[in-house]
C-alpha positions in Angstrom: 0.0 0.0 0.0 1.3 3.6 -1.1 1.7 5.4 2.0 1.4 9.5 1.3 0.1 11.4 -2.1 0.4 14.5 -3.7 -1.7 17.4 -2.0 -1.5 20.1 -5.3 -2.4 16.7 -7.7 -5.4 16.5 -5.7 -6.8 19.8 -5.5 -6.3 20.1 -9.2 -8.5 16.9 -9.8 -10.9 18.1 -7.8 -10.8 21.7 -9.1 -11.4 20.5 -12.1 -14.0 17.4 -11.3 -16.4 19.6 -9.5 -17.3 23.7 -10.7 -19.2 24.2 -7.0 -16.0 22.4 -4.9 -13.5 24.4 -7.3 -15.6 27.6 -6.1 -15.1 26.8 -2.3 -11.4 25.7 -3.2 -10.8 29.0 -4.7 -11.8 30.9 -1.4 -9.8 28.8 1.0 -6.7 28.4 -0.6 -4.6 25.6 -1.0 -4.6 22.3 1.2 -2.8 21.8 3.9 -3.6 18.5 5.6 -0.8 17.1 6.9 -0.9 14.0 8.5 0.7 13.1 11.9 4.0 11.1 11.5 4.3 8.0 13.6 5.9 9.4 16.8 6.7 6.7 18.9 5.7 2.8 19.3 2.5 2.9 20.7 0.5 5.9 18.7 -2.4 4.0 17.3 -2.5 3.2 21.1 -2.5 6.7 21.7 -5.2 7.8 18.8 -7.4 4.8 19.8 -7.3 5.6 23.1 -8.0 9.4 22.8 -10.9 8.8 20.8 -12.5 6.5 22.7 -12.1 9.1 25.6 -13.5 12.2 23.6 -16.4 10.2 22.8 -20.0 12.2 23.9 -17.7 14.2 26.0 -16.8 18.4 24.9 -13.4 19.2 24.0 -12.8 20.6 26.8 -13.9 17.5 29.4 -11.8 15.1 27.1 -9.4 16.9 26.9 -9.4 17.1 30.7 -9.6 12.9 31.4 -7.6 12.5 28.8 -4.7 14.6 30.8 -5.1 12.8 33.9 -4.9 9.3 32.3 -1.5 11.0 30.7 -0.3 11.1 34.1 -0.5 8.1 35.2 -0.1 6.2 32.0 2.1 7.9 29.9 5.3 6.6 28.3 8.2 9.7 26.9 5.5 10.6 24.2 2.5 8.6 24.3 0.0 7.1 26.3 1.4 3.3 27.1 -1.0 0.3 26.7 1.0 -1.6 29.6 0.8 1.3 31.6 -3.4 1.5 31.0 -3.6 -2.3 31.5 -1.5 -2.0 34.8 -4.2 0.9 36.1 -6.9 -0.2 38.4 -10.5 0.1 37.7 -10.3 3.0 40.6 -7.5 4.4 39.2 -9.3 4.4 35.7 -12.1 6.0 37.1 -10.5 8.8 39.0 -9.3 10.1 35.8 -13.3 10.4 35.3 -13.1 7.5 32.6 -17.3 5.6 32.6 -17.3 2.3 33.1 -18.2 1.3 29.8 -15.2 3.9 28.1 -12.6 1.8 31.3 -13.8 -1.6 29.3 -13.4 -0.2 26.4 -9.3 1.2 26.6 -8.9 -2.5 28.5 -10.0 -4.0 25.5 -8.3 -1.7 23.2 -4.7 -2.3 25.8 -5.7 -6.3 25.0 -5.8 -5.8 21.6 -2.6 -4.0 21.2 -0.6 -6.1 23.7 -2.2 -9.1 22.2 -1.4 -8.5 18.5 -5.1 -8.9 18.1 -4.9 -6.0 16.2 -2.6 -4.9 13.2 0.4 -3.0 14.5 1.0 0.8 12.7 3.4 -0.7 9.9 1.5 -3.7 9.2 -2.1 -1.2 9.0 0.1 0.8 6.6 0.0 -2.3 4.1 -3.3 -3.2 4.3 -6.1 -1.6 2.0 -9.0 1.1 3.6 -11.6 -1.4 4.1 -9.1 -4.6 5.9 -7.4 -1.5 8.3 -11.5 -0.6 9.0 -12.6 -4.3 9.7 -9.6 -4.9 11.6 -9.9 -2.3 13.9 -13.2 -1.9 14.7 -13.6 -5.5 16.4 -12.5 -3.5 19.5 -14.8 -2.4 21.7 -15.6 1.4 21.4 -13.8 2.2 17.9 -16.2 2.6 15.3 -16.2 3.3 11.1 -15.9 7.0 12.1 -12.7 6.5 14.2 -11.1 4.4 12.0 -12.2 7.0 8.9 -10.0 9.7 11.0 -7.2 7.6 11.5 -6.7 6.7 8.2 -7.2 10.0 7.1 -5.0 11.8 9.5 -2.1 9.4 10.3 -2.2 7.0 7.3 -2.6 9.3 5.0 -5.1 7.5 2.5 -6.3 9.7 -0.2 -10.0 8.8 -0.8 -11.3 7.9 2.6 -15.5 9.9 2.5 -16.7 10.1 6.3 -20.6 10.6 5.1 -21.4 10.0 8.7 -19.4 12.9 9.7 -21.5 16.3 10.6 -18.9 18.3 9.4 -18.5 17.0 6.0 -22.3 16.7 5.4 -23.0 20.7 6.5 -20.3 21.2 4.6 -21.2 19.4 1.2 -24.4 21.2 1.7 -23.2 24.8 2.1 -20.4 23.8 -1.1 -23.4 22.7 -3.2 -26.1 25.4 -1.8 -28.8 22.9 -0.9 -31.4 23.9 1.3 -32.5 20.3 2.5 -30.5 17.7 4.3 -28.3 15.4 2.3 -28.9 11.6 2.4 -25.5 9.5 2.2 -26.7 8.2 -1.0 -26.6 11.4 -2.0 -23.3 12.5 -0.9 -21.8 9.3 -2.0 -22.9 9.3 -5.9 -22.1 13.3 -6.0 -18.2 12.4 -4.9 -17.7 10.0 -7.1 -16.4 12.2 -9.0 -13.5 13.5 -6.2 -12.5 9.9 -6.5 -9.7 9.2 -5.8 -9.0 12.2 -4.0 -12.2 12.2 -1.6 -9.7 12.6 1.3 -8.6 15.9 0.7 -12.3 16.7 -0.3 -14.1 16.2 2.9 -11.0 18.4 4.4 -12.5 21.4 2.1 -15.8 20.6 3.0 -14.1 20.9 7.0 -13.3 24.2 6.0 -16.6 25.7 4.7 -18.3 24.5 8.2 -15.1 26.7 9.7 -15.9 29.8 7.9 -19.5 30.0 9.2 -17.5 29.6 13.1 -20.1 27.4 13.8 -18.7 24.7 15.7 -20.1 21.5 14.2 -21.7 18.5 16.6 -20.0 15.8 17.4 -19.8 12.9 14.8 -21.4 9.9 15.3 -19.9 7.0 17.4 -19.8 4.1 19.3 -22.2 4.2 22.6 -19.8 3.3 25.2 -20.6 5.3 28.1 
């Protein structure tokens, strides 16, 4: 599997693919999504586990639990899934982790620890949909994480979170529709930003950004 892709390539296709996405691309400028490298061993630890903790929770209260779980479970850069398996349940829940998000990052810690799930180079070699199945038989991770993961740390060029509130306020204000778009919808219109449908649904990020209207949380697993 290619890991990484041209950013200007992209935005050209698209420019020229879609008159009403080459509008919106013309006000914001060029893209600059750039990925996370991998910073350390356990990252996809790290990303798993933060978004399990931010689920149904404000930025601001994730952020929170997710800075006390830091300090008691933190390796030199990120959080250690030894360290979490090693934590009490008490000690999970003082951080303010539910019960069902403390089952959850044990499962996760399992999975990790286990090899039950791909490690971060072997995820690099697999297609979208095999890195999406394998990861979301852990408890708590959903499509939508594993759509933001493989957007923002693997780097995958045509990855279309139609779930995502952002990206489906924003392919309405991009196309000027006055009713809610279906997922049917949205998925036949970006056909056409194939294979760049990444970089797409970062532009259609930005056009809920310009209204500064924060957009609701996305969609994910219930777990507490």
């Amino acid at each position: 599997m290619t890991v990484g892709y041209d950013k200007v390539t992209a935005v050209r296709h698209l420019r020229m693919a879609d008159s009403d996405l080459r509008r919106h691309i013309d006000v914001v400028g060029p893209c600059t999504l750039t990925p996370g490298s991998d910073l350390g061993p356990h990252t996809l630890f790290d990303r798993l586990a933060s978004s399990i903790l931010s689920q149904q929770l404000s930025v601001k209260a994730a952020a929170t639990i997710a800075g006390r779980l830091r300090e008691r479970a933190a390796g030199p850069l990120q959080l250690n899934p030894d360290r979490v398996a090693a934590l009490s349940d008490d000690e999970l829940r003082a951080c303010g982790i539910s019960r069902p998000k403390v089952a959850a990052l044990r499962d996760l810690a399992d999975a990790v620890r286990t090899a039950r799930i791909p490690t971060l180079p072997e995820l690099r070699t697999l297609d979208d949909d095999e890195v999406i199945t394998s990861l979301t038989t852990v408890r708590g991770v959903g499509r939508w994480t594993v759509e933001m993961l493989l957007i923002f740390l693997l780097d995958r060029p045509d990855v279309f979170p139609v779930a995502d509130v952002g990206v489906r306020r924003g392919f309405e204000r991009v196309l000027g529709l006055e009713e809610t778009a279906t997922s049917a919808q949205m998925s036949t219109h970006a056909e056409a930003w194939s294979p760049y449908r990444s970089v797409a649904s970062w532009y259609l990020w930005r056009a809920v950004d310009q209204t500064g209207e924060a957009a609701p949380p996305p969609p994910v697993p219930t777990v507490g």
